[in-house]
C-alpha positions in Angstrom: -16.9 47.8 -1.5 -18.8 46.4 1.2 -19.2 46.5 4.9 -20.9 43.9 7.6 -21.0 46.5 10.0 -20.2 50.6 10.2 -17.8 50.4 12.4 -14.4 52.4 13.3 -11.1 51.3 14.5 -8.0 48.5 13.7 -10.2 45.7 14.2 -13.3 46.1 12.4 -15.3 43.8 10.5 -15.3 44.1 6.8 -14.0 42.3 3.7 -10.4 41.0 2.9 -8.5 43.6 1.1 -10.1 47.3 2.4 -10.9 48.6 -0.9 -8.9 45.9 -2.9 -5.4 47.0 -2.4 -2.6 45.5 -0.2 0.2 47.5 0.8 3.9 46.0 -0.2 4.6 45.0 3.5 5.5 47.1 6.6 3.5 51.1 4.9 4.4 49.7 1.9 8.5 49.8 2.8 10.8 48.1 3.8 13.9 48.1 5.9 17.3 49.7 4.2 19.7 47.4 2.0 17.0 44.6 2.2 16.2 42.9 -1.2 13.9 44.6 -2.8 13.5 42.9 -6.0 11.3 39.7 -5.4 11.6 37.1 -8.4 7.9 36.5 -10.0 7.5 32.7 -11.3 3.8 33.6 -13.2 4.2 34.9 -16.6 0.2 34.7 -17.4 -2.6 33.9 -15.5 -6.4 33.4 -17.4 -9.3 34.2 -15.3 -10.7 31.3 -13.5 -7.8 29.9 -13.0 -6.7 28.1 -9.8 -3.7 29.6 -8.1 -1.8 28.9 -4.6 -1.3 32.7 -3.3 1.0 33.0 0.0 -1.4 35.2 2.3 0.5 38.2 4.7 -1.2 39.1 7.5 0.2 42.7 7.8 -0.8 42.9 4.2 -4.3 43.4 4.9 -5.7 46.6 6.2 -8.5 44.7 7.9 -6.6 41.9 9.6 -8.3 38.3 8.9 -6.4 35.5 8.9 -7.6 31.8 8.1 -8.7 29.7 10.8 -8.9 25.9 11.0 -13.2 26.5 12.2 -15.4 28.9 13.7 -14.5 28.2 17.3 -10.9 29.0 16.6 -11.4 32.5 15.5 -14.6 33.0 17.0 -13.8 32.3 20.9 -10.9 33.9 22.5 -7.7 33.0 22.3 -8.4 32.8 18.9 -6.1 30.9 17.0 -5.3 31.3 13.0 -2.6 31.6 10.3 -1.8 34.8 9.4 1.4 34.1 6.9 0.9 31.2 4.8 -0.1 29.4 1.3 -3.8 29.0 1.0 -5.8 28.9 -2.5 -7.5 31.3 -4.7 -9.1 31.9 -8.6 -7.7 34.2 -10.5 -10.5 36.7 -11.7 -9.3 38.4 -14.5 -6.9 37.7 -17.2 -3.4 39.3 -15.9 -0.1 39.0 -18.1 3.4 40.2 -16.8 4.7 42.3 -19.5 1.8 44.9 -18.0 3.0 44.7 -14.1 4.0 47.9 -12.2 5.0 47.0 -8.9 3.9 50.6 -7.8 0.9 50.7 -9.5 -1.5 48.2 -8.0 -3.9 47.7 -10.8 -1.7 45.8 -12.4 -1.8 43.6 -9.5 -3.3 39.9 -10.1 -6.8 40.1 -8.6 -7.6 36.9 -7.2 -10.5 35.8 -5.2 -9.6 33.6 -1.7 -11.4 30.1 -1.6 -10.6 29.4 2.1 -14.0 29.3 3.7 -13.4 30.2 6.9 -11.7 33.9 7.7 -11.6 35.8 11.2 -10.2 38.9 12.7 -8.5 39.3 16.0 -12.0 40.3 17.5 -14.1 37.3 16.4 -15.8 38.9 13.3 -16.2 36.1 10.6 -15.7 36.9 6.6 -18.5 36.6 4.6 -17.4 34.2 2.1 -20.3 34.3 0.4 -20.0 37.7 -1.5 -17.0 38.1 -3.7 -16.3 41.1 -3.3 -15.7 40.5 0.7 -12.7 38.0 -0.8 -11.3 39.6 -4.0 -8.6 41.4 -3.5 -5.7 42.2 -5.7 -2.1 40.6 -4.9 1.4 41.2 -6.5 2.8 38.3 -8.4 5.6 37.8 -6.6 3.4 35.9 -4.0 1.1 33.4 -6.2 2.5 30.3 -8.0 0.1 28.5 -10.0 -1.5 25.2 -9.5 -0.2 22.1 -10.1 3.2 23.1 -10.8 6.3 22.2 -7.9 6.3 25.4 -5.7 7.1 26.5 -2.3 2.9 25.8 -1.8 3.8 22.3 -2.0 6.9 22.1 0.4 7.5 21.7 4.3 7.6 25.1 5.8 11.7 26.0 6.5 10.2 27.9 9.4 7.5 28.2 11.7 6.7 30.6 13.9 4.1 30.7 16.9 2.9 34.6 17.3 1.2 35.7 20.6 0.0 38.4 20.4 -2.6 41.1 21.5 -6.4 40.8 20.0 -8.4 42.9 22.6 -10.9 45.8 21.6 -8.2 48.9 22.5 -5.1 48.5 20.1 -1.9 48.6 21.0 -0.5 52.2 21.3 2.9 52.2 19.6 4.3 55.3 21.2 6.0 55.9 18.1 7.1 60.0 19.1 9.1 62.3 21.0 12.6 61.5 22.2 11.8 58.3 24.3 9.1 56.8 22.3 9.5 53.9 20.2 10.1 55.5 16.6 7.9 54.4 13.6 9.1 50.6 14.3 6.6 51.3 17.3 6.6 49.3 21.0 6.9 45.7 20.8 3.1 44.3 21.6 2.3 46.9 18.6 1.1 46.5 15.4 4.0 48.4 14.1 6.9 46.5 15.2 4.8 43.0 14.7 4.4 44.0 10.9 7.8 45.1 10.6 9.4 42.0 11.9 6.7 39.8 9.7 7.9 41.7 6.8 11.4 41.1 7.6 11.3 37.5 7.5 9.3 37.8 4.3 11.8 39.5 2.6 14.8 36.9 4.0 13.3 34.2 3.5 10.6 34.3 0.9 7.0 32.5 1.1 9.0 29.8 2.5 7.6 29.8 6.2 4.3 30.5 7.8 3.0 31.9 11.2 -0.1 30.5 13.0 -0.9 33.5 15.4 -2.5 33.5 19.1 -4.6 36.6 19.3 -5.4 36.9 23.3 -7.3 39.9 25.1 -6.5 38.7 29.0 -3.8 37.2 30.8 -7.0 34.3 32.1 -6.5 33.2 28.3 -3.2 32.5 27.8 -3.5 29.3 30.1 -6.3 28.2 27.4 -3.8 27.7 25.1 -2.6 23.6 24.6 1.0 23.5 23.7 1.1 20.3 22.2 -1.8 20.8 20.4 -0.3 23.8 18.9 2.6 21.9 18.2 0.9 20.2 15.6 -0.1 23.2 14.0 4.0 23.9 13.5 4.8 22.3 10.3 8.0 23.7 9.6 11.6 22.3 9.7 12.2 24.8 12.3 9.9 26.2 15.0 9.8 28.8 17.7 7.6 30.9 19.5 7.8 35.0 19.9 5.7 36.7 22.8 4.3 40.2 22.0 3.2 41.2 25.6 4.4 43.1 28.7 4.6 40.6 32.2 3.6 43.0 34.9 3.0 42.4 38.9 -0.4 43.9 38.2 -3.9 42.2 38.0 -5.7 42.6 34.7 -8.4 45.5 34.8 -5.8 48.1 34.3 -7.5 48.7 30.2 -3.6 48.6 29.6 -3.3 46.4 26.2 -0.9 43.6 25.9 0.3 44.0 30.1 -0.5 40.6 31.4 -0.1 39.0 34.7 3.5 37.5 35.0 2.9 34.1 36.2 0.5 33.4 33.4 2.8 34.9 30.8 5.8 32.6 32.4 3.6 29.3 33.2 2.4 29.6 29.2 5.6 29.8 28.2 7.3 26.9 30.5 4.4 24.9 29.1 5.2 26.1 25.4 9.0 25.3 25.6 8.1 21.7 27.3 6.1 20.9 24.4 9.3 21.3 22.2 8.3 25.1 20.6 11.4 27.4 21.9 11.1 30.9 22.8 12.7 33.0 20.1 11.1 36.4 21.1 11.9 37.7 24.3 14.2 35.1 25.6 13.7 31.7 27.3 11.3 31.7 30.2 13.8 31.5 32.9 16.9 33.9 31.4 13.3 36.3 30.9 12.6 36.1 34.6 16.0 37.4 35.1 15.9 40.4 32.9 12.4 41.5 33.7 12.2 40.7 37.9 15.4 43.1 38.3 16.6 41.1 41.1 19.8 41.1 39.7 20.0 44.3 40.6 20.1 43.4 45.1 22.1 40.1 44.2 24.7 41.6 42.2 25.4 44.9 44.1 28.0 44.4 46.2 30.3 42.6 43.2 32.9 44.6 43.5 33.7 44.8 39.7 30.3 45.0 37.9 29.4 48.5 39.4 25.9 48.0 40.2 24.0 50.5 42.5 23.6 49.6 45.7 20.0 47.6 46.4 17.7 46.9 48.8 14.5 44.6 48.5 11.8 46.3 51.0 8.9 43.6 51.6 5.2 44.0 50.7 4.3 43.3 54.2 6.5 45.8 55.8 5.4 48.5 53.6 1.9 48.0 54.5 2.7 47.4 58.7 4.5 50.5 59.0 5.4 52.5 55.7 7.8 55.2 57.8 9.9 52.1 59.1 10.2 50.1 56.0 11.6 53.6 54.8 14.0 54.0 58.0 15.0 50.3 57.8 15.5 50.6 54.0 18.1 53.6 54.2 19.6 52.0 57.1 20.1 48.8 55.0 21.7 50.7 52.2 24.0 52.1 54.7 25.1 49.0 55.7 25.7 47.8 52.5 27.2 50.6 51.3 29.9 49.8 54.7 29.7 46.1 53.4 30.6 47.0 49.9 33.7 49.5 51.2 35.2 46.4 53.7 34.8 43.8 50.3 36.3 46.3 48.0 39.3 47.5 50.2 41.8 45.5 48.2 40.5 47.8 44.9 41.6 51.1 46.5 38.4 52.5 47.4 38.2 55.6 49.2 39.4 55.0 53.0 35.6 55.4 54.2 31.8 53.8 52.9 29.6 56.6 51.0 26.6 57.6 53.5 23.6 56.7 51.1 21.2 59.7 51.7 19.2 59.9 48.7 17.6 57.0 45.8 15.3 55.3 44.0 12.4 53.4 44.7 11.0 51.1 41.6 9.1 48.4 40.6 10.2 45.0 38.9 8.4 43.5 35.9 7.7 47.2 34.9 7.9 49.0 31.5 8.6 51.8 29.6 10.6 54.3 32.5 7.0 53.2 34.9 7.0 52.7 38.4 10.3 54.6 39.1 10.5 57.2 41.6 13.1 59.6 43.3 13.6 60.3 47.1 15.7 62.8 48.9 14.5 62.2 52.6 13.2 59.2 54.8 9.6 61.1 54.3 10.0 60.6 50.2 10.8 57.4 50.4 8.3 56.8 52.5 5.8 58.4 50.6 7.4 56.7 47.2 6.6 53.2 49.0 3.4 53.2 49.7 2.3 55.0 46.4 3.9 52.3 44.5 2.7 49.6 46.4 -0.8 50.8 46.4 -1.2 51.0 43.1 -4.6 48.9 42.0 -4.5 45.0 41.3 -0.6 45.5 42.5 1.1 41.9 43.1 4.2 42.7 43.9 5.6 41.4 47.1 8.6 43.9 47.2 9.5 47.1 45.7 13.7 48.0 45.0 15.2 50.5 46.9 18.7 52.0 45.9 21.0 54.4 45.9 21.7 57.9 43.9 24.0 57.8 41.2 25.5 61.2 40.0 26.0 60.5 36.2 26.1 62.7 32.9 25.0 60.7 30.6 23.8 56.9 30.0 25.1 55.2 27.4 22.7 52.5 26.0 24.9 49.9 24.4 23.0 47.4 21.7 24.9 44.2 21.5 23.9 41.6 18.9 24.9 38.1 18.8 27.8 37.6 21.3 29.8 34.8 21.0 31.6 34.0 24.2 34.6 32.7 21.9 35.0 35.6 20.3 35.4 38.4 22.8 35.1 41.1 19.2 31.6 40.0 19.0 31.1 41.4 22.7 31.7 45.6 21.2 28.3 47.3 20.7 26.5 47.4 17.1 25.1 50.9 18.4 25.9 53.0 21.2 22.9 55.7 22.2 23.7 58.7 24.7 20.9 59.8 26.5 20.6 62.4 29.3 16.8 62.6 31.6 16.0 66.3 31.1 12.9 66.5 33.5 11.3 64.5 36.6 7.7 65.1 36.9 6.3 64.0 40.4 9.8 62.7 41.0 9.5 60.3 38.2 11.6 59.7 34.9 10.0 60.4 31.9 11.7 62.2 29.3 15.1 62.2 28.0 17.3 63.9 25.6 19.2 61.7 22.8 22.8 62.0 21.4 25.5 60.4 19.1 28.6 60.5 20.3 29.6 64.3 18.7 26.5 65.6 21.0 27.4 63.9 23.7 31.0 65.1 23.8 29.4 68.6 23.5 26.3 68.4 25.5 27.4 66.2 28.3 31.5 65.8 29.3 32.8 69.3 28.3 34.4 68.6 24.8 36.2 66.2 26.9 37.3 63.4 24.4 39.6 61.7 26.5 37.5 61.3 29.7 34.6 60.1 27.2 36.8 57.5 26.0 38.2 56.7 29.5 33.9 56.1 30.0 33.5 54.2 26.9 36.5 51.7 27.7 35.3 51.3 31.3 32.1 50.4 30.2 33.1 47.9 27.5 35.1 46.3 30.2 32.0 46.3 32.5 30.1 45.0 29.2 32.5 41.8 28.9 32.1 40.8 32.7 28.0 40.9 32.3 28.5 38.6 29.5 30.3 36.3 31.4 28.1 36.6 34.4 25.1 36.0 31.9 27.1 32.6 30.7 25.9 31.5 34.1 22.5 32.1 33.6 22.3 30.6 30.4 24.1 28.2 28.5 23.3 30.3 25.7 24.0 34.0 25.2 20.9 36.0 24.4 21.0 37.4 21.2 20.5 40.6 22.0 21.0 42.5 25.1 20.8 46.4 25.7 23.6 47.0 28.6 22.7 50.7 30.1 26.0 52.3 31.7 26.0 55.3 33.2 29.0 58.0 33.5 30.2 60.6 34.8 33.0 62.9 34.2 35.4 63.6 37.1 38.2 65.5 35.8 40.4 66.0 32.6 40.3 62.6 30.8 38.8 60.7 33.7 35.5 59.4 34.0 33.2 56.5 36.3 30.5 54.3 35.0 28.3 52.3 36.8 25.5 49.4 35.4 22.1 51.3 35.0 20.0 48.4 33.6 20.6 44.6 31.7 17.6 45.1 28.8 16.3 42.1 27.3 15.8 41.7 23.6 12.9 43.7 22.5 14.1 47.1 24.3 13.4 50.6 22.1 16.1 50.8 19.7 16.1 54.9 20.9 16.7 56.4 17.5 18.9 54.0 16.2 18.3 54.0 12.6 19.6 50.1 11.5 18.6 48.9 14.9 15.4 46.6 13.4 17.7 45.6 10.6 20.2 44.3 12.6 17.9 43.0 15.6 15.4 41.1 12.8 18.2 39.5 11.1 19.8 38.1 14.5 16.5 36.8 15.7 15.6 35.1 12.6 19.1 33.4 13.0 18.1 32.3 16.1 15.1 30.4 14.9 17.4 28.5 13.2 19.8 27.6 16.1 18.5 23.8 16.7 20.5 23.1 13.5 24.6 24.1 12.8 24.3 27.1 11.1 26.4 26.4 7.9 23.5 24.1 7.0 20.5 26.8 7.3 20.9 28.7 3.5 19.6 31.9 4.6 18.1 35.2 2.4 17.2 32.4 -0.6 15.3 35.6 -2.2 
C-alpha cells in the first residue's frame, strides 16, 4: 500500500483501490428483489493479459475517475468518467472454478492502463507505480480483449452527473426520525452510490456516466453544454443535478447549496443543448416545486385546500419590519374574506375565519429550514426580519400564511402517474408523521407512523374518520395532478403530495395541501422507496423513445 500524501477524509489522494479491494456496490449491498446474480463471460484469464474492465465509481473507496487530461480533473469543475469501459492487464493468472463472490481474493487483479486518473479534489494518480493502479475486480465486470463485448458497443445510456466535489463532504443526515435513512440526502455520497448502483444492476455495464464534480455555484456557468454533449455517447442521454438551489450567496460552508439562478441558467443551457433533465425535474416544472409560489397563486382555489398565502416583499421588510407584519395579517384577512365570498356556493361556514396566527418561510429552502411560527403581529414581525437577514440572503420575499390545526400529515409517494390512467394516481407509499417539538418556533423534529400508529397515535382509533382523511386527500391528490398537467406536458415522475388532517368528529375528518415535493424528497422511512424511485427514474431516461422498444433489466 502506498500513499501520495497522509491525509484524512472522503477525498484524499492515494491509489485506485484503498488497499486493493472494491466493495460489491452501494456497502457492498444492494437494494431488495434486485438481481443479484451477475452472469460472468471470463472463464480464465493468464497474467499479462489485456482485458476491457467496466470501472464504478462508487466502487472505489478513494474516488478517481478517468479524465480526458490534466486540466479536466485538475481545474474545477472538473470533468471525468466515473462508470465506464476502460482497459487493463491482468496480473496474475485467475481461473473461475476458484471465484467466491464474497471472498475478494478470488477477485481478478488487474492493473488500469488509463494514464490519466483524478479525484473530485484535483489530486492526480500516480500511474507510474503499480501498486497506485492494481486493484482487484470481480469477473462479472471484465470481458477480455478482442472478443465482441458490451466494451465495444454504443452506450444504451448516458448519464450527465453534477455533482458536489468541494473540500467538506456532503453530510447525509442519515439518522433520527427526519433524517434521510442510510440511502442518505440527495447531494450525498450515499444516495449518489445507491442510485449508480441501481442502474448497474438494471442494466449491466451497458451505460456510462461522465460526472461534473463542482465546489461553487461561480462554476457551474463554466460548464459548455454542447461540449459536454459530445462526451454523451449513449443511445440515450440525460442529465441528474445533485445540489440544493437556495436564495443564498455562496460563503455559507454549506456543501452542494448553490445560488438558484446559476443552478437554473446551467440547466436551461444543458437542456437547450439536447441533454434532458432526468434528476430533479425539468428546469422550469423545478422552479415551480422549489420557489413555493404555488402556494400564494393557488390559495384561494376553492377545491385544492391550500393555506392561505401572502407574499411580503424584501423591500417592505427592510422599510418598516412592524408594518410589513401589520399589512401581512391584514392581507391574510382579506383573503381569508375573499376565499369565504368565492367559496359560498361550497357551503362554507356563514362567516371568513379571522387569521390570527401563521407561518413565515422561505422559498428555495431545504430540509424543514427557514420555517418559523408566529402567534402575534410582534412574532411575525420579529420572524421577518430574522429570515430576511440572514447572510448572503437573495430573496426578494418571504411567505406568510395561515395556521392550520392538523393531527397528522400524511406524505403520499406517487410514482409514475399516467393521466390516462387515474389508478396510477393512488400512492406507492403513504408516511404519517406528526412534528413533536418547535425549537425557537421552528420545525425540526417529527414523529413517524404506518397507518396502525397513526390510527392509535393520532385520530383516536378512529378508523372511519382516517379513512374519510385518506379519501379526501386522494381526491385532493387527483386535482394537483391535473393542475400539474398544466405545468407540464409531462407528469413528473415522482411527486411527494403532503396533506394534512385533522379529525373533527366520529368518522369525519379535513385535509388541507401541506407541500407539492419534487422528486428527490426523503423517502421518511419508507423501506422500498429507492427501489421504486430508481426504477421510475431510469425509465425516464428512456422516455425520448416508446417504451415497448427500451428492453430493460438485460442482466
Amino acid at each position: 500500500m502506498a500513499w501520495a500524501h497522509h491525509q484524512s477524509g472522503p477525498y484524499t489522494q492515494g491509489h485506485k483501490g484503498a488497499k486493493g479491494k472494491w466493495s460489491k456496490g452501494t456497502n457492498g449491498k444492494s437494494f431488495q428483489n434486485e438481481r443479484k446474480v451477475l452472469p460472468i463471460t471470463v472463464n480464465y484469464l493468464s497474467a499479462g493479459e489485456p482485458v476491457d474492465v467496466f470501472h464504478r465509481y462508487c466502487q472505489d473507496p478513494n474516488g478517481y475517475f478517468m479524465a480526458q487530461s490534466g486540466s479536466a480533473g485538475l481545474l474545477h469543475p472538473s470533468v471525468g468518467k466515473t462508470d465506464a469501459w476502460t482497459t487493463a492487464v491482468v496480473n496474475e493468472n485467475w481461473d473461475a472454478n476458484y471465484y467466491n463472490p464474497q471472498d475478494y481474493n478470488t477477485w481478478v487483479q488487474i492493473r488500469w492502463t488509463h494514464p490519466t486518473w483524478y479525484n473530485r479534489r484535483g489530486h492526480r494518480l500516480d500511474v507510474k507505480n503499480p501498486s497506485m493502479v492494481t486493484q482487484r475486480v470481480m469477473p462479472e465486470q471484465i470481458r477480455q480483449r478482442g472478443k465482441p463485448s458490451e466494451a465495444q458497443q454504443q452506450p444504451r445510456l448516458s448519464l450527465l452527473h453534477v455533482r458536489w466535489g468541494g473540500q467538506q463532504p456532503v453530510n447525509p443526515v442519515t439518522e433520527g426520525a427526519g433524517g434521510w435513512g442510510k440511502i442518505g440526502s440527495t447531494p450525498s455520497d450515499n444516495y449518489i452510490n445507491s442510485w449508480e448502483d441501481s442502474v448497474f444492476r438494471t442494466l449491466g455495464p451497458n451505460y456510462e456516466i461522465v460526472s461534473v464534480f463542482f465546489q461553487n455555484s461561480e462554476e457551474l456557468l463554466k460548464l459548455h453544454p454542447p461540449i459536454l454533449k459530445t462526451m454523451l455517447r449513449g443511445e440515450h442521454v440525460g442529465a441528474l443535478y445533485f445540489m440544493w438551489p437556495i436564495a443564498f450567496q455562496d460563503g455559507h460552508e454549506t456543501p452542494a447549496y448553490v445560488q438558484r439562478e446559476k443552478q437554473l441558467e446551467m440547466m436551461i443551457q444543458m437542456e437547450a443543448a439536447g441533454v434532458p433533465t432526468r434528476f430533479p425535474h425539468q428546469s422550469h416544472l423545478y422552479k415551480i416545486f422549489a420557489s413555493k409560489e404555488w402556494t400564494s397563486q393557488m390559495c384561494l382555489h376553492p377545491l385544492l385546500n391550500v393555506p392561505l398565502t401572502t407574499m411580503v416583499s424584501r423591500q417592505a421588510i427592510t422599510m418598516d419590519p412592524a408594518s410589513a407584519a401589520s399589512d401581512a395579517m391584514k392581507a391574510l384577512n382579506n383573503l381569508a374574506e375573499a376565499r369565504h365570498s368565492w367559496n359560498a356556493q361550497l357551503a362554507q361556514p356563514p362567516k371568513a375565519k379571522r387569521v390570527v396566527k401563521g407561518v413565515a418561510k422561505l422559498g428555495w429552502s431545504w430540509e424543514a429550514m427557514d420555517v418559523t411560527a408566529w402567534k402575534t403581529k410582534e412574532e411575525l414581525e420579529l420572524a421577518l426580519c430574522e429570515l430576511s437577514e440572514q447572510p448572503g440572503n437573495l430573496c426578494d420575499h418571504i411567505f406568510v400564511q395561515e395556521w392550520l390545526d392538523f393531527d397528522v400529515e400524511m406524505r403520499h409517494f406517487i410514482v409514475e402517474a399516467n393521466y390516462d390512467d387515474p389508478q396510477s394516481w393512488k400512492p406507492k407509499q403513504i408516511v404519517y408523521t406528526v412534528f413533536k417539538s418547535k425549537e425557537d418556533n421552528s420545525f425540526r423534529n417529527f414523529d413517524r407512523y404506518d397507518r396502525l400508529g397513526c390510527l392509535a397515535k393520532c385520530f383516536q382509533n378512529d378508523d372511519a374518520a382516517l379513512a374519510d382523511a385518506e379519501r379526501q386527500a386522494e381526491a385532493l391528490i387527483a386535482r394537483w395532478i391535473q393542475w400539474l398537467q398544466a405545468q407540464s406536458h409531462q407528469l413528473p415522475v415522482v411527486v411527494r403530495f403532503d396533506i394534512v388532517a385533522k379529525r373533527t368528529g366520529p368518522g369525519k375528518a379535513v385535509v388541507h395541501t401541506g407541500e407539492l415535493t419534487e422528486l428527490g424528497a426523503c423517502f421518511l422511512g419508507w423501506a422500498k422507496g429507492p427501489q421504486v424511485v430508481f426504477g421510475a427514474m431510469l425509465r425516464s431516461c428512456f422516455k425520448d423513445r416508446p417504451m415497448e422498444d427500451v428492453q430493460m433489466e438485460l442482466w
